[in-house]
C-alpha positions in Angstrom: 0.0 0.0 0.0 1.6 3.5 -0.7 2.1 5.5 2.8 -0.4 8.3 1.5 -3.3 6.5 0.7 -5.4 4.0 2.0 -6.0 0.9 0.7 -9.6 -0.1 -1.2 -8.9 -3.2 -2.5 -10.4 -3.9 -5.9 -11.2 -7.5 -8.0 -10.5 -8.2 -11.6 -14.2 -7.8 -12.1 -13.9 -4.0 -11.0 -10.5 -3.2 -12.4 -12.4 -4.5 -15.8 -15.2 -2.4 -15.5 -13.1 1.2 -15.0 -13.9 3.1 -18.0 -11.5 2.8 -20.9 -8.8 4.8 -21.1 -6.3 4.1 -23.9 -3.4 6.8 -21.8 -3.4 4.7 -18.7 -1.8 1.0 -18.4 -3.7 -0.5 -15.0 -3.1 -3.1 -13.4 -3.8 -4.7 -9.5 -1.0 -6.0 -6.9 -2.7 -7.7 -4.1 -5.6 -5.7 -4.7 -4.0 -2.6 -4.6 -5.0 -0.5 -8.4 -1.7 0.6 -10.4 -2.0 3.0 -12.8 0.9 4.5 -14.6 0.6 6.2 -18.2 0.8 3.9 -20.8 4.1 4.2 -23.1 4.8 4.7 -26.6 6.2 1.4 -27.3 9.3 1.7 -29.7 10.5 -1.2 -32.2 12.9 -1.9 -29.5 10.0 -3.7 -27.6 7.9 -4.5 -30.3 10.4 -6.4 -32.1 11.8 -8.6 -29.4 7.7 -9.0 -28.4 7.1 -10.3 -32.0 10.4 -12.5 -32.0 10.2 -14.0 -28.9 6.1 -14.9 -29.6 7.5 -16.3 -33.3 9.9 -18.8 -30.8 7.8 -19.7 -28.7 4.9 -20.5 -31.0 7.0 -22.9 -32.4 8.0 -24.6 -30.1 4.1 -24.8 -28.4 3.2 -26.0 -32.0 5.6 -29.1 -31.6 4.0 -29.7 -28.7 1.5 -33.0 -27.9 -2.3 -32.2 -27.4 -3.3 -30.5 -25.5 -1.1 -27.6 -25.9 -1.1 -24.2 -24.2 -1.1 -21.1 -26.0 1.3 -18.1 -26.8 -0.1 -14.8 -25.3 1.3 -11.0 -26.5 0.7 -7.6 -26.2 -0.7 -7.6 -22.3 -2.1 -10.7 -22.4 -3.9 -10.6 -18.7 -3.8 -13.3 -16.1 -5.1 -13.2 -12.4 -2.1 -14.4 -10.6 -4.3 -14.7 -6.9 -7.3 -14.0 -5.5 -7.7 -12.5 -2.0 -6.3 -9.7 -2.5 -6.1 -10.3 -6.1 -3.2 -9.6 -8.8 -4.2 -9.5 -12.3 -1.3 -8.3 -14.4 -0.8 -7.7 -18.2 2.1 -9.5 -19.3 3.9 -8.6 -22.6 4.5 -12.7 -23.4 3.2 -15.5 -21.9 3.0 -19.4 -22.6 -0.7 -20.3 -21.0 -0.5 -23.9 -20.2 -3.6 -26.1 -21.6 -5.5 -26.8 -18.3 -5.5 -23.0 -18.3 -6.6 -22.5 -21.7 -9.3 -25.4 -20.8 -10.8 -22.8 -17.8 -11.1 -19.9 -19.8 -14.4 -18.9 -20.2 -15.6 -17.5 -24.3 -14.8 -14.0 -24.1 -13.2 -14.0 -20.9 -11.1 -11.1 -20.0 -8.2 -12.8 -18.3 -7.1 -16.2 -17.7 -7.6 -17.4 -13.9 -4.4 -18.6 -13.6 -0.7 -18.0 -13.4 0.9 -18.3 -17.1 3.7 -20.7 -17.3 6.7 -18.4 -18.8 6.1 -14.5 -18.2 8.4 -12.3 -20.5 8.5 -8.5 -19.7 10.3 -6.4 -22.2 11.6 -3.1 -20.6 11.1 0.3 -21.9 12.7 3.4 -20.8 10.2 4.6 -18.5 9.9 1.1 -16.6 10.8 2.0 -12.6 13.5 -1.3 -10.6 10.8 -1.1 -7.8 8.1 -1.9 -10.0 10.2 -4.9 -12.4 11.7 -5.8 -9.1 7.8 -6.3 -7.4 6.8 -7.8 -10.7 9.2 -10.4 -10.4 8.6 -11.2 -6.9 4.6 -11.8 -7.3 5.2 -13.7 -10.3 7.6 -16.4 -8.4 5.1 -15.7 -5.5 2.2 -17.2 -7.6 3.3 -20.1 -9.6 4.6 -18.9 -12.4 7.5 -21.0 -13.0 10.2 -19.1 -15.9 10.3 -14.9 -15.8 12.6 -13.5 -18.6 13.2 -9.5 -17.9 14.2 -8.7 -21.6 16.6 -6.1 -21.4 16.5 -4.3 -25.5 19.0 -2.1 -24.6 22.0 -3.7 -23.0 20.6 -6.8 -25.2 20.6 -9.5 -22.3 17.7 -11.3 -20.6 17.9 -12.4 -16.9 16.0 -15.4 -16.5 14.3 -16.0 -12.8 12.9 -19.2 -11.5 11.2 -20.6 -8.1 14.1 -21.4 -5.4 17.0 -20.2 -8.0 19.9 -17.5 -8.5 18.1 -15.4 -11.6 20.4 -16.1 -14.7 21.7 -13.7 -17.2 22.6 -14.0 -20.6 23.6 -12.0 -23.4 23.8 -12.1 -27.3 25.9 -15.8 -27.0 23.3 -16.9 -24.3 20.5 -19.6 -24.9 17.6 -19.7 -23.2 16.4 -23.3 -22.1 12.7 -24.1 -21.1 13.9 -27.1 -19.2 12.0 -28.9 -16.9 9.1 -27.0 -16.9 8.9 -26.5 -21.0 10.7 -29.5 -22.5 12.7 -29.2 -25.4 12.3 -25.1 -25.2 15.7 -23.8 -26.7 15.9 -19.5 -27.7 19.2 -18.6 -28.7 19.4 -14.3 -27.3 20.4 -13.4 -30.9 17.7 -14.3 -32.3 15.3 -12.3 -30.0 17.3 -8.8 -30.9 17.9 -9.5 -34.3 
């Protein structure tokens, strides 16, 4: 909660229903609205976003039925419930018992994604990547890779683990929790 305010707790039903505004990205931690205004976003995160979706596809593709799905552009998942977090993510690999819940036309998926990807921007604050990261691990979501465009490295973070960085000679390996998931850096800032 920030020190000046008091905290009214909101659901994904109510953060859904606020009035569109296409200036304001929204999102809720523990229950708590964030609201920040919503960024240009420059080829140096749409690119990466496209390449790393292209990746992953494929590999979801090869994949036995069922198979989960590739998510992009702030793809939103309810991470918790009581307080909730429901957070747009730029990437995300849906597994297929998530898919399976999803109701037709439903906003979100009621879940925790399997792989989170954030691409940073300029305007992107270390508290907020740094509480991002920490709710994500939090609530189940197995692989976060914080894609970095302009140092062209990607820190991997998983459950229990150091975080991992690699650059431009790196690989990034799904292993255990997405089998057979192999990203080589360049080809995600080509």
């Amino acid at each position: 909660m920030r020190d000046d305010q008091t905290a009214v707790l909101m659901t994904s039903d109510e953060l859904f229903a606020l009035p569109e505004d296409d200036g304001v990205e929204r999102w809720l931690v523990r229950g708590e609205l964030r609201e920040r205004p919503l960024t240009k976003r420059s080829p140096d995160h749409t690119k990466p976003t496209a390449l790393i979706s292209h990746w992953l596809l494929q590999w979801a593709l090869a994949q036995p039925h069922p198979q989960g799905e590739v998510h992009a552009g702030e793809a939103y998942f309810r991470l918790r419930r009581d307080p909730e977090t429901n957070v747009g993510i730029d990437v995300a690999f849906a597994p297929a018992d998530l898919v399976a819940c999803r109701p037709p036309r439903g906003k979100f998926f009621d879940g925790p994604p399997l792989l989170a990807v954030e691409i940073l921007s300029p305007s992107d604050k270390q508290e907020d990547i740094d509480d991002g990261i920490a709710e994500y691990l939090a609530c189940g979501v197995r692989l976060v890779w914080i894609v970095d465009p302009a140092d062209k490295t990607v820190i991997v973070y998983r459950p229990g683990a150091l975080p991992e960085m690699f650059n431009l000679s790196g690989e990034l390996i799904g292993d255990p929790d997405m089998p057979g998931l192999r990203i080589r850096v360049r080809d995600i800032f080509r």
